[in-house]
LUMMARLUM-597463 format. One record per residue (C-alpha): residue number from 1; residue in three letters; x, y, z. Coordinates in Angstrom, 2 decimals. Example, Ala and Ser with C-alpha at 12.3 -4.5 7.8 and 13.67 -1.06 7.14 Angstrom:
2
[pt 1, "ALA", [12.30, -4.50, 7.80]]
[pt 2, "SER", [13.67, -1.06, 7.14]]
This chain:
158
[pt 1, "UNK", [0.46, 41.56, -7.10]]
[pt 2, "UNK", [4.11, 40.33, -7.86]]
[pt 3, "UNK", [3.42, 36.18, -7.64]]
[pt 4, "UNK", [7.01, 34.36, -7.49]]
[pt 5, "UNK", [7.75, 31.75, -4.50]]
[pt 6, "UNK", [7.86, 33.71, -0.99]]
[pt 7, "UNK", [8.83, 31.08, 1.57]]
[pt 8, "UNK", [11.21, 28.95, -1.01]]
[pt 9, "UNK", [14.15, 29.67, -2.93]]
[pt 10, "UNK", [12.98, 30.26, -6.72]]
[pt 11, "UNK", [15.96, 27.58, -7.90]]
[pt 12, "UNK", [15.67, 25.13, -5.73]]
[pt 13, "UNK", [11.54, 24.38, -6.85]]
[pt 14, "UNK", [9.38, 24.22, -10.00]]
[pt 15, "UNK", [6.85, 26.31, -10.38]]
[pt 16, "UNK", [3.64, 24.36, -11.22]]
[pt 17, "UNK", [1.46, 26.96, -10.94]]
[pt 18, "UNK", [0.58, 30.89, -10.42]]
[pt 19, "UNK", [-3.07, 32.19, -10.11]]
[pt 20, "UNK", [-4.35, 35.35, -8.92]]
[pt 21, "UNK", [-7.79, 35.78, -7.54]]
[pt 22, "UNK", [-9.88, 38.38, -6.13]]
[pt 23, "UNK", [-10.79, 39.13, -2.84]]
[pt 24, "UNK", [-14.08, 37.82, -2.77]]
[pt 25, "UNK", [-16.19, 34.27, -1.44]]
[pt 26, "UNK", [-16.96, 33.24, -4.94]]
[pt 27, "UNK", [-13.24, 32.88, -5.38]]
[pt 28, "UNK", [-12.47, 30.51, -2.90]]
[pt 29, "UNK", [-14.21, 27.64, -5.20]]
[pt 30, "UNK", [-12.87, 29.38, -8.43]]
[pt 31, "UNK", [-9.32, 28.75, -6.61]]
[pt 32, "UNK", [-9.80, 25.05, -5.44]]
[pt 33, "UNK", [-11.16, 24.75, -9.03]]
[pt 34, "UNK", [-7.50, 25.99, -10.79]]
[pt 35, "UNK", [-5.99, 23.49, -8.35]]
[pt 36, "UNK", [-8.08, 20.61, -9.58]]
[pt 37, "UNK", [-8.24, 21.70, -13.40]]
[pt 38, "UNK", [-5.02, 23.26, -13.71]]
[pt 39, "UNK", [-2.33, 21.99, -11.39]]
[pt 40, "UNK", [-3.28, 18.59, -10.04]]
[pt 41, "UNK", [-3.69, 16.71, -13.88]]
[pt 42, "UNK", [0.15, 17.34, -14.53]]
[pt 43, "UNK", [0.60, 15.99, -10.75]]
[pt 44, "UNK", [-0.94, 13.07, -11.07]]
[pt 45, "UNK", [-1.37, 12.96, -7.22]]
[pt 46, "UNK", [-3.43, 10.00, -5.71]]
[pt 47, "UNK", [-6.47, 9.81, -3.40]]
[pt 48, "UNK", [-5.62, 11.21, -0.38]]
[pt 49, "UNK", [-2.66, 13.88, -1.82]]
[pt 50, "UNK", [-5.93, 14.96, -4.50]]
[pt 51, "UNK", [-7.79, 15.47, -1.95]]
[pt 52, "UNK", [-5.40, 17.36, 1.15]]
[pt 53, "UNK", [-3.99, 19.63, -1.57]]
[pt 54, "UNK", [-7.72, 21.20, -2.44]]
[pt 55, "UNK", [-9.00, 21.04, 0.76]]
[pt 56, "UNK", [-6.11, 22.91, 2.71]]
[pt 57, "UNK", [-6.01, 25.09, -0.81]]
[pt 58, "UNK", [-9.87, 26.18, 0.20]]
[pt 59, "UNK", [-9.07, 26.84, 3.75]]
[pt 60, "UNK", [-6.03, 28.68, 3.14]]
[pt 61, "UNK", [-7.87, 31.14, 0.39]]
[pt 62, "UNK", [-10.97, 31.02, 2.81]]
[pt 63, "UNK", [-9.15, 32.68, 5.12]]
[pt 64, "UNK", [-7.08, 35.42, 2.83]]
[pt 65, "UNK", [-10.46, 36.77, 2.03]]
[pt 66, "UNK", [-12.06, 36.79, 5.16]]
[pt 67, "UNK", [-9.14, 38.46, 6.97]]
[pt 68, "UNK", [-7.10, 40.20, 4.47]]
[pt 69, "UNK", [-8.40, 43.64, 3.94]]
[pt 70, "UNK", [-5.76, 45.58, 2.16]]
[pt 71, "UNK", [-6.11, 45.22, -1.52]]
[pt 72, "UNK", [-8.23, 43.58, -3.64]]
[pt 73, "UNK", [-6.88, 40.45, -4.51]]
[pt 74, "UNK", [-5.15, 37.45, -2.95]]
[pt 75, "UNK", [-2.29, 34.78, -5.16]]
[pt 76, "UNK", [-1.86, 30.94, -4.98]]
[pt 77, "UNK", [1.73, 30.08, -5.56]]
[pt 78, "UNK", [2.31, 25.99, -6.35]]
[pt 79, "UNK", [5.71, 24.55, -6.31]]
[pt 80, "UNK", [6.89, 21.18, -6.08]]
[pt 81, "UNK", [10.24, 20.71, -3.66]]
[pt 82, "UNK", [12.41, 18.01, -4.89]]
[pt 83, "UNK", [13.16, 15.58, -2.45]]
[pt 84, "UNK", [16.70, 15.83, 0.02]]
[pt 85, "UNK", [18.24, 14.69, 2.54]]
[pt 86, "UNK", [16.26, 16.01, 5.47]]
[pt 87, "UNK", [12.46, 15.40, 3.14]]
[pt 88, "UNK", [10.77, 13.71, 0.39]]
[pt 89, "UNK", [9.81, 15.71, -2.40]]
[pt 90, "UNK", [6.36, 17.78, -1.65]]
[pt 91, "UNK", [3.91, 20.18, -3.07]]
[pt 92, "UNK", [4.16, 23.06, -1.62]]
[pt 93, "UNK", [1.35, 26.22, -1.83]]
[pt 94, "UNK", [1.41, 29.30, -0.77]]
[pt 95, "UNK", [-1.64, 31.84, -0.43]]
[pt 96, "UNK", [0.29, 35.52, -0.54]]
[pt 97, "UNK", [-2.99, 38.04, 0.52]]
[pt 98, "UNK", [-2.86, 41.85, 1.02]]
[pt 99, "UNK", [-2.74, 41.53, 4.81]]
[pt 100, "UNK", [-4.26, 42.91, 7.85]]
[pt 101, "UNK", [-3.25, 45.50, 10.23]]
[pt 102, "UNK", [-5.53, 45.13, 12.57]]
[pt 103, "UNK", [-5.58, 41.02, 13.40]]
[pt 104, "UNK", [-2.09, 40.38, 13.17]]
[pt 105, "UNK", [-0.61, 37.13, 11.87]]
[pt 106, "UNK", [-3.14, 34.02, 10.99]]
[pt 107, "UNK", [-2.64, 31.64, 14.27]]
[pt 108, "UNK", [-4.74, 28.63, 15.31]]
[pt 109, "UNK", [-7.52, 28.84, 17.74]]
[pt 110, "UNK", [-7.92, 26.24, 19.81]]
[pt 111, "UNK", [-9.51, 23.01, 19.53]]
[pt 112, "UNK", [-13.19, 23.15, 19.86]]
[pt 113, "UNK", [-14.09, 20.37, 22.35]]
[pt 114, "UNK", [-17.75, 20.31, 20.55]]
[pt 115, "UNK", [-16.62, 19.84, 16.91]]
[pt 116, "UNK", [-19.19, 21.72, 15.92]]
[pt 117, "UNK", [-17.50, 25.20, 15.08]]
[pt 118, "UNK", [-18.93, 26.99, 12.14]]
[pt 119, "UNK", [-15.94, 29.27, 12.16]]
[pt 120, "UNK", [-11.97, 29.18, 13.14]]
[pt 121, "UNK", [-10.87, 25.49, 12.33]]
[pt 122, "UNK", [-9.03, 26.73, 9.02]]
[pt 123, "UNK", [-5.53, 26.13, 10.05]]
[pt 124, "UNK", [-6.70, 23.53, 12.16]]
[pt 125, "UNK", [-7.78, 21.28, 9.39]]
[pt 126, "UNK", [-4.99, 22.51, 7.54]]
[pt 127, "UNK", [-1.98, 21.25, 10.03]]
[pt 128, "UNK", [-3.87, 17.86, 10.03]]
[pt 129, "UNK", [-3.50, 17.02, 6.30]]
[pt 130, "UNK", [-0.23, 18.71, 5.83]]
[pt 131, "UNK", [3.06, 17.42, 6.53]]
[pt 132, "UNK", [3.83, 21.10, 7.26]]
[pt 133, "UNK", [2.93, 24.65, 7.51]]
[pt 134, "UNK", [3.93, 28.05, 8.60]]
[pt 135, "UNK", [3.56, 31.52, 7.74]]
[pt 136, "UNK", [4.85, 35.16, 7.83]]
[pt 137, "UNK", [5.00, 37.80, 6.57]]
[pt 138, "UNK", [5.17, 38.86, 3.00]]
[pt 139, "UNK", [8.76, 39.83, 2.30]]
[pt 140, "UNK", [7.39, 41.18, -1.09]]
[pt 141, "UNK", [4.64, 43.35, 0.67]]
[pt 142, "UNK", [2.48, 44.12, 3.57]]
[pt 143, "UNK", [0.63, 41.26, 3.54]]
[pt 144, "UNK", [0.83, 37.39, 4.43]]
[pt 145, "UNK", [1.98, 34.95, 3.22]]
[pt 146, "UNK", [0.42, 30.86, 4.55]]
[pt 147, "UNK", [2.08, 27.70, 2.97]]
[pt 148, "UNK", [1.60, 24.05, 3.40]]
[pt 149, "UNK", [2.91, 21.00, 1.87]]
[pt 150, "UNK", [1.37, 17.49, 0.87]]
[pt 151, "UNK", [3.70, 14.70, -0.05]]
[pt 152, "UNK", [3.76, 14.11, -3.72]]
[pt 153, "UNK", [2.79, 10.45, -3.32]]
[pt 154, "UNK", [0.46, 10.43, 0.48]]
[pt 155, "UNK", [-0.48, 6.73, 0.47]]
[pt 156, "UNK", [-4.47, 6.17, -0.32]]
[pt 157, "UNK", [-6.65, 5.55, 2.98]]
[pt 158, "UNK", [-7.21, 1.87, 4.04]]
């Protein structure tokens, strides 16, 4: 799998991080592990920005490996957007997976009015700790590509 920023212009971020990972459940705590270990301790992100970045890391992967089916493996992309005009400056991940034919592109399922959903609140829980998300299709390959961003500094909860 060719890892290199999908959904941003390589010169306008910094690459903080590229991982590769295999298709498989194990590696979904294996790849919120390399976010924790590897990227976040040059980041020095606080509380809350710790936190959304793993969690919305785990859904994201979650989701490559239950729904991508061709290939083997699945990438984590981390970059960090310097600030402009129009946005302060953000992490910003991308999970690049192998894609699947048959589903069609990731989309949110509605709310569950019981909360109690073991399944299908991924992207949910995703758009509610990023300050934004998206997705498409892998320019690279046939597969996906899901980002999200987390301010660099998300004030800690009261």
């Amino acid at each position: 799998m060719n890892l290199k920023p999908r959904t941003i212009s390589p010169g306008t971020a910094n690459v903080l991080g590229v991982e590769t990972f295999q298709r498989d459940v194990s590696e979904v705590t294996r790849a919120r592990h390399w976010i924790a270990g590897e990227v976040l301790p040059g980041l020095d992100p606080k509380g809350q920005a710790r936190d959304a970045l793993q969690i919305c890391t785990s859904e994201c992967a979650t989701n490559a490996v239950r729904h991508g089916d061709a290939g083997s493996e699945f990438g984590v992309i981390v970059v960090r957007c310097p600030s402009s005009a129009a946005r302060p400056s953000a992490i910003r991940v991308e999970i690049i997976d192998g894609g699947n034919s048959q589903k069609g592109a990731p989309r949110m399922l509605p709310d569950n009015p019981n909360g109690f959903a073991q399944k299908g609140r991924g992207l949910r829980i995703v758009a509610e700790y990023a300050t934004a998300w998206g997705y498409g299709k892998d320019p690279d390959g046939s597969g996906h590509v899901v980002w999200f961003e987390i301010p660099d500094e998300q004030p800690d909860a009261p």
